[in-house]
VORO-976453 format. One line per field, with one value per atom (N, C-alpha, C, O, CB): atom name; x, y, z. Coordinates in steps of 0.1 Angstrom, whole numbers, plus 5000, padded with zeros to 4 digits. Glycine has a CB too. Example, Ala and Ser with C-alpha at 12.3 -4.5 7.8 and 13.67 -1.06 7.14 Angstrom:
BEGIN
atom (N,CA,C,O,CB,N,CA,C,O,CB)
east (5132,5123,5132,5142,5113,5128,5137,5129,5134,5141)
north (4943,4955,4967,4967,4955,4978,4989,5000,5011,4994)
up (5078,5078,5078,5085,5090,5071,5071,5079,5080,5057)
END
This chain:
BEGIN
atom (N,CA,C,O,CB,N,CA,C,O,CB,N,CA,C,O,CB,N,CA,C,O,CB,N,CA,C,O,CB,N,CA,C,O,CB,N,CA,C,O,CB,N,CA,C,O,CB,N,CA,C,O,CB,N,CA,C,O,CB,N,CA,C,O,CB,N,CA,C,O,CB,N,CA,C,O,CB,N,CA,C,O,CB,N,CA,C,O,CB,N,CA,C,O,CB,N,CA,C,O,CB,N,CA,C,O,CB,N,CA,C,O,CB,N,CA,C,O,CB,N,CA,C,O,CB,N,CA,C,O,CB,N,CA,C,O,CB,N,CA,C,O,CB,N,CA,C,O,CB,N,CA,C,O,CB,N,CA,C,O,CB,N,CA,C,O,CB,N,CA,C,O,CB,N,CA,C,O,CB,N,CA,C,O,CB,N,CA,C,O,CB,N,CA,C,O,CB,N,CA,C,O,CB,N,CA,C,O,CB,N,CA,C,O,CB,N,CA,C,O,CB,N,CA,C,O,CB,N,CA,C,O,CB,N,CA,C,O,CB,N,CA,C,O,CB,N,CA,C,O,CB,N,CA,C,O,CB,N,CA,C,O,CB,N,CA,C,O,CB,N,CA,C,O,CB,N,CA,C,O,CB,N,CA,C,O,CB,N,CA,C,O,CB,N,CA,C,O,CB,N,CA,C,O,CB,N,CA,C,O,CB,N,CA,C,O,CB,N,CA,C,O,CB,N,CA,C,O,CB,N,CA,C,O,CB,N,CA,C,O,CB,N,CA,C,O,CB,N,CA,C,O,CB,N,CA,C,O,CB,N,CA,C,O,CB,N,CA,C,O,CB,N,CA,C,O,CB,N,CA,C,O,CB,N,CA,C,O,CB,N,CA,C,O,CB,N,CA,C,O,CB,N,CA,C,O,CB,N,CA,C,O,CB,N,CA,C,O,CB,N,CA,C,O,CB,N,CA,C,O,CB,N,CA,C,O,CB,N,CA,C,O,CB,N,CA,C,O,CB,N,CA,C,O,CB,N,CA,C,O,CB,N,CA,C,O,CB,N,CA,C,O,CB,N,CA,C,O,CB,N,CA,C,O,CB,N,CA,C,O,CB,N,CA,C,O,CB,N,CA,C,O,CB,N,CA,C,O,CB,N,CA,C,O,CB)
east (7785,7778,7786,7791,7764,7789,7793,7785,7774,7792,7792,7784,7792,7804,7781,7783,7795,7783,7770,7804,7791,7790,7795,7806,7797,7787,7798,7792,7782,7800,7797,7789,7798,7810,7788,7789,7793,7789,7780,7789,7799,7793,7782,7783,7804,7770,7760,7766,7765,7740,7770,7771,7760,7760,7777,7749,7735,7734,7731,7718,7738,7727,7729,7739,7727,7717,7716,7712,7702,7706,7720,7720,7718,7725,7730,7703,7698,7701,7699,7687,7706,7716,7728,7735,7717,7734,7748,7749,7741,7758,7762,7765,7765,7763,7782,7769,7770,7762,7763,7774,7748,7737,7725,7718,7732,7727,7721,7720,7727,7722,7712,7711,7717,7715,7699,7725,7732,7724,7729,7735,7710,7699,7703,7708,7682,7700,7701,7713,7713,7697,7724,7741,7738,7740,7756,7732,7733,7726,7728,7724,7716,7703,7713,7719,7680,7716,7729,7737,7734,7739,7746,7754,7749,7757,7752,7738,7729,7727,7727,7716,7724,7722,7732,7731,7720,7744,7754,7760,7765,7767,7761,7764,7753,7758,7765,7741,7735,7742,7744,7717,7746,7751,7759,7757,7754,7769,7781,7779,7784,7786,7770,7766,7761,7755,7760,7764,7761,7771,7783,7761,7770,7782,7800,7803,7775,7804,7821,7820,7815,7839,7823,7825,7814,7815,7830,7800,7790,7795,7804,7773,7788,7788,7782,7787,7785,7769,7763,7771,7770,7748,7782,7793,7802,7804,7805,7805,7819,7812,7815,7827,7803,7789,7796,7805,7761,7789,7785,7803,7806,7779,7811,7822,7828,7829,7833,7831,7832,7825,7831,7827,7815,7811,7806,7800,7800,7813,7819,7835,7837,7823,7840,7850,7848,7851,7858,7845,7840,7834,7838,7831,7821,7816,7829,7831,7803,7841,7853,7856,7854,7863,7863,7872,7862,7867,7879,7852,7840,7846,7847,7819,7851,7847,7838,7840,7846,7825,7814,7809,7796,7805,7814,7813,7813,7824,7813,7800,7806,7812,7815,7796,7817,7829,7817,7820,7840,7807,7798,7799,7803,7781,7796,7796,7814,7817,7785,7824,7840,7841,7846,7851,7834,7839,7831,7836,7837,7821,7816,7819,7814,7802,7827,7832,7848,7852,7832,7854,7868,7864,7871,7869,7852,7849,7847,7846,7832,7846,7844,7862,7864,7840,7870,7882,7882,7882,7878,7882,7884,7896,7895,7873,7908,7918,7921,7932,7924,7911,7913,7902,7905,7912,7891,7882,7892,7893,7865,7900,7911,7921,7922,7916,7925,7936,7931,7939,7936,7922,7911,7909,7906,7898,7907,7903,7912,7909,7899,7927,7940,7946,7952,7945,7942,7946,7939,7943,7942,7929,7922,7927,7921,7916)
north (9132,9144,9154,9149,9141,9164,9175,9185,9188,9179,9188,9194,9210,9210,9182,9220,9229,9232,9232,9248,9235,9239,9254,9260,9228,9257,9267,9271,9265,9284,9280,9280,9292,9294,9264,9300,9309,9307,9300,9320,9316,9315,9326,9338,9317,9319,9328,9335,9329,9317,9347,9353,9357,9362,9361,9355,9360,9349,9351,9362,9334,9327,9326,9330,9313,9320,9323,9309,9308,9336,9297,9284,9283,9287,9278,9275,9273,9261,9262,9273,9252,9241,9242,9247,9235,9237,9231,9219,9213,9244,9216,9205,9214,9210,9197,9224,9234,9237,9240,9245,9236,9241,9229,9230,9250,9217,9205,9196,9186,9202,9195,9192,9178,9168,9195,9179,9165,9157,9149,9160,9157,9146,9137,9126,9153,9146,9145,9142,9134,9157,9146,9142,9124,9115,9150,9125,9108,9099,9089,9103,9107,9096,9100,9089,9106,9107,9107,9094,9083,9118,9098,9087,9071,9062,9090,9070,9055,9055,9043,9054,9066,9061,9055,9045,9071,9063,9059,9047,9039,9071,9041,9029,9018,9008,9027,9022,9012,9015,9002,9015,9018,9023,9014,9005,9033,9015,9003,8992,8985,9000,8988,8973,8965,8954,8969,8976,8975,8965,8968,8988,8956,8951,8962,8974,8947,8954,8963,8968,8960,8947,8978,8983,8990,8994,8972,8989,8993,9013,9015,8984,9024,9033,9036,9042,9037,9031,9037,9035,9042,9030,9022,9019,9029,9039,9002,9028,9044,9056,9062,9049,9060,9076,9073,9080,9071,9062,9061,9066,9078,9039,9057,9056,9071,9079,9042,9078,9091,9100,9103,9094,9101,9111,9109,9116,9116,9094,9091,9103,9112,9072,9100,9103,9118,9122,9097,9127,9140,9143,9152,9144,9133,9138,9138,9146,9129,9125,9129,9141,9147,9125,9145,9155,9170,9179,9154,9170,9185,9187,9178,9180,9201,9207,9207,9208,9217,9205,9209,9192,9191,9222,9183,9171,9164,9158,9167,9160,9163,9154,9145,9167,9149,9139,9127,9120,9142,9123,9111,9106,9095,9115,9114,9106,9106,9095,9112,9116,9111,9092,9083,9121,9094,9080,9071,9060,9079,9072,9061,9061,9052,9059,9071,9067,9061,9054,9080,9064,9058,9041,9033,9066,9038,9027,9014,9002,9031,9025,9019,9010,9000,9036,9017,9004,9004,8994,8986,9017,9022,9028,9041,9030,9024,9032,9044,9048,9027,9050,9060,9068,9079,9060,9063,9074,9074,9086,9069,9067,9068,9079,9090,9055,9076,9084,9103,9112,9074,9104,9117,9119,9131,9117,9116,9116,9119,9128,9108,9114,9118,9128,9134,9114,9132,9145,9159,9170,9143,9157,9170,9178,9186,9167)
up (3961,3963,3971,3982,3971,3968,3968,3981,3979,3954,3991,4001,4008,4010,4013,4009,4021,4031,4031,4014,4038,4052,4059,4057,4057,4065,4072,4088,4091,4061,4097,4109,4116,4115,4118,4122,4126,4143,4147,4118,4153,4168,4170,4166,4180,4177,4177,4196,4207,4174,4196,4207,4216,4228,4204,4208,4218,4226,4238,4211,4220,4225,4241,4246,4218,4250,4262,4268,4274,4263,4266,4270,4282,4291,4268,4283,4294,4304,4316,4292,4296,4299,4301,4292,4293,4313,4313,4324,4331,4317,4323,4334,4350,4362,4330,4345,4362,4368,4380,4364,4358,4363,4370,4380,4351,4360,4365,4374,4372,4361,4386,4398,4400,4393,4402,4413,4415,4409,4400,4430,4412,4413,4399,4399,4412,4389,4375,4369,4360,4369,4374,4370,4370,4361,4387,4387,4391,4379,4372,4408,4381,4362,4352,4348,4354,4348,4338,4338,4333,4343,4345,4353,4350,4347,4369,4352,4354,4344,4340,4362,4333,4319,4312,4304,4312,4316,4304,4312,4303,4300,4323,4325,4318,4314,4340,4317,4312,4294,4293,4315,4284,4277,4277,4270,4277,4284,4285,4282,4273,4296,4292,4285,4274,4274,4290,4261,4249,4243,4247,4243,4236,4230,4227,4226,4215,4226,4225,4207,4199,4228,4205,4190,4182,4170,4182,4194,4188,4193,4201,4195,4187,4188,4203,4212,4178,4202,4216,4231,4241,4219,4226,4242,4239,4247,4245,4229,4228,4232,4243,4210,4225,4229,4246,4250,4226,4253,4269,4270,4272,4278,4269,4277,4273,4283,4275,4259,4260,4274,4285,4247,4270,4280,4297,4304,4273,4299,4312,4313,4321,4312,4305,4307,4307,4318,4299,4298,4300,4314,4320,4290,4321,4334,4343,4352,4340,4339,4348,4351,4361,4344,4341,4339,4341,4347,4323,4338,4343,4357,4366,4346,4358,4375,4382,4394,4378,4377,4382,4383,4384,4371,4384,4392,4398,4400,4391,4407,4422,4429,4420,4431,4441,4444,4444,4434,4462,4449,4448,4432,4430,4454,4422,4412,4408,4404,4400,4409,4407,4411,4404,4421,4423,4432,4426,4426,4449,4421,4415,4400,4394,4418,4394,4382,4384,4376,4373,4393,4402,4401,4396,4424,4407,4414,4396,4395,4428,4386,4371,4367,4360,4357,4374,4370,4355,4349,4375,4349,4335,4331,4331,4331,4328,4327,4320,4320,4326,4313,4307,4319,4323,4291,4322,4333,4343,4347,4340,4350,4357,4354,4360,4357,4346,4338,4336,4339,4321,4333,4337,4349,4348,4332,4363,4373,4379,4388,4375,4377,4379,4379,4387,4374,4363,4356,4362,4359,4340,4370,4378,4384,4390,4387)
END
């Protein structure tokens, strides 16, 4: 099957969400989610989903040093490796 696609950037839009905006509180339940995530079997998608966007909350500016250190404290060498790179 035969498909297209196409997508344009909507410049209005007015995103009410972000990571910069979302309160430590919430970063931390974040955080708690995707470790629970991890403990998915190895090679399933939902551990890669988690550990990706560990690694993104690394590397975000807008993350604050309590959760850095408890992603430091993960002994993950690529969240390492990002953490570094700051």
């Amino acid at each position: 099957m035969d498909r297209s696609a196409s997508a344009s950037l909507n410049s209005e839009f007015d995103e009410m969400l972000s990571w910069r905006k979302t309160p430590d509180s919430k970063k931390n339940a974040l955080f708690d989610l995707l470790i629970m995530g991890r403990n998915i079997p190895e090679g399933s998608k939902l551990k890669a989903d988690s550990d990706h966007f560990l690694g993104c909350m690394a590397l975000h500016e807008s993350t604050p040093d309590f959760l850095l250190k408890k992603l430091s404290a993960l002994n993950d060498p690529l969240i390492d490796e990002v953490i570094a790179s700051r």
